[in-house]
N, C-alpha and C positions, 0 to 999 in steps of 0.2 A: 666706327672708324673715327678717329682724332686726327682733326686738321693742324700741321703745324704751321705756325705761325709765328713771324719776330714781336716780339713783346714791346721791340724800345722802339722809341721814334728814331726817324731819319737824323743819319747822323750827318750827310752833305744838308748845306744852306740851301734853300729851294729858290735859288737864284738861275738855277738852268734854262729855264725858260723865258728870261728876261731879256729887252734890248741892249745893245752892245752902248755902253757909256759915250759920251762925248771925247774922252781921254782916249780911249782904244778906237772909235773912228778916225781919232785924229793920229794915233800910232800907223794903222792901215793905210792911211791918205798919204802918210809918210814914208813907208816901203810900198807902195803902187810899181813904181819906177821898178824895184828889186822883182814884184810878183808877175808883173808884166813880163820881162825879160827871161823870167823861169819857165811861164808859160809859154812861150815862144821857142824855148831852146825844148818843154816837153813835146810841143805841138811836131817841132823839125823830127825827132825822134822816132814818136806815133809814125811816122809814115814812111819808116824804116824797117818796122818792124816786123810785115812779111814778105819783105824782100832784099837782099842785098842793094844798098845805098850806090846809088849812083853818085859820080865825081858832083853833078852837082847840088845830091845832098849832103853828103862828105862839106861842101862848102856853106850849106848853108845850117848845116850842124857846129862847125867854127864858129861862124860869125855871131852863132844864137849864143855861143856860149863864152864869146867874147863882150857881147852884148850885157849877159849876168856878170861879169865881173865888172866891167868900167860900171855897172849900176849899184854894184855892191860896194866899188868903191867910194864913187860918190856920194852914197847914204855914208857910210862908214865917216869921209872927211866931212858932213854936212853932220854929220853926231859930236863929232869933238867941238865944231862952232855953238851948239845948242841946240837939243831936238826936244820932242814935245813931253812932256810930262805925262806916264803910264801909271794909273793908280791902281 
């Protein structure tokens, strides 16, 4: 029996397993605010899911998802002032 095998080396950079740069922490530390608010409007969701949403999840699925926009916009107008440099 003949074992098949790739003959070339790996063609991705074996940087997979490496820690996240100083530039892309400081990207993340920068959208927090946006990941925060997404998770909060996922969280309002999840607990909809096997049951028909009461009035006052209905409200606090609004306000999660009012919440990711004024946060998306404030990164958004905090981007045109200067944000952090992603290498």
């Amino acid at each position: 029996m003949k074992h098949i095998a790739a003959v070339q080396t790996l063609v991705t950079a074996p940087d997979f397993d490496r820690e996240p740069t100083a530039a892309e922490l400081d990207a993340i530390e920068w959208e927090m605010p946006v990941i925060t608010a997404e998770l909060e409007l996922l969280d309002a969701q999840i607990t909809t899911l096997d049951r028909a949403p009461s009035p006052l999840d209905v409200r606090r699925i609004r306000r999660a998802r009012r919440r990711v926009l004024v946060a998306r916009r404030e990164l958004t107008n905090r981007g045109v002032t200067g944000s952090p440099e992603v290498a």
